[in-house]
N, C-alpha and C positions, 0 to 999 in steps of 0.2 A: 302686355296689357296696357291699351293707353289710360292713361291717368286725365282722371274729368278735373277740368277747371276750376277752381274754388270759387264760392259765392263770394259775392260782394258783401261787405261789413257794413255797419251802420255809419260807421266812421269816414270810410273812402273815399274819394269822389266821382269816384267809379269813368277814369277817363285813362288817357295814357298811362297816368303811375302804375295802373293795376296789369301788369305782364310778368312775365318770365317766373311764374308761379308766385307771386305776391300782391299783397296791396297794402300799398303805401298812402299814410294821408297827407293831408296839405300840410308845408311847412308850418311850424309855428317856431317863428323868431322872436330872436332878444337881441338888439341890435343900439350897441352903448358906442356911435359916433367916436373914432380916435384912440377907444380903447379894446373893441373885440366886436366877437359878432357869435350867437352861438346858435343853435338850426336843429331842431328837434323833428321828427318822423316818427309817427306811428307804426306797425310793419307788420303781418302775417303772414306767415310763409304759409304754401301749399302742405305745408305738412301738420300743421292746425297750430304752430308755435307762434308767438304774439312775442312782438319786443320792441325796446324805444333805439334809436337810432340819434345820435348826438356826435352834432359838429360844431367844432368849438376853435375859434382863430381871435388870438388876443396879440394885442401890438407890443413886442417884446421890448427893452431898455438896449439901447445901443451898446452899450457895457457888457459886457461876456458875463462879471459878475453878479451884474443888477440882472439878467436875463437869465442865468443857471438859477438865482434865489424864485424867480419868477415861476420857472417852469419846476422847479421840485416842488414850490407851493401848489401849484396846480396839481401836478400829480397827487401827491399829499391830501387834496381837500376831491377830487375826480376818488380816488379810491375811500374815503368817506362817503361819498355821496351812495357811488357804486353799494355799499352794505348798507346805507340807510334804506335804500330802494329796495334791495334784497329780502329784508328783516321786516320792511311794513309793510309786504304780502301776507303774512303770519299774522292767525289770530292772537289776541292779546289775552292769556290766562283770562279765567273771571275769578273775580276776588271772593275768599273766604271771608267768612261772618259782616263783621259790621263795619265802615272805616271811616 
């Protein structure tokens, strides 16, 4: 059975990105001259999954050791972020009586 092409989003820009069973939006950079660059994508696969997409290139310390504290921090605050994003899909309790 051939599988039908996904609709365009509201998001997309409906141009080359959208192929190979997805649509991707236009990049939205953060871009900190001398110090990194990071590159965010919007993403729906043909399978109706929606996800963000995140590249992230930071200028590391010539020092092996100033470069290992660099990138365990990164990891460290990347996996924070990762459960923050996770956790504020969910609705927030509503609160009892008064407060």
């Amino acid at each position: 059975m051939k599988r039908r092409p996904t609709p365009h989003t509201d998001w997309c820009p409906r141009d080359h990105r959208c192929n190979l069973g997805e649509h991707r939006s236009e990049e939205m950079v953060v871009d900190l001259p001398g110090y990194g660059r990071a590159v965010l994508n919007r993403v729906a696969t043909d399978y109706g999954t929606g996800h963000a997409e995140i590249r992230i290139r930071v200028v590391l310390d010539p020092a092996e050791p100033a470069a290992r504290r660099q990138l365990a921090t990164m990891l460290t605050d990347l996996r924070a972020l990762v459960i923050r994003v996770a956790i504020s899909a969910r609705p927030t309790p509503a609160r009892r009586g008064r407060w």
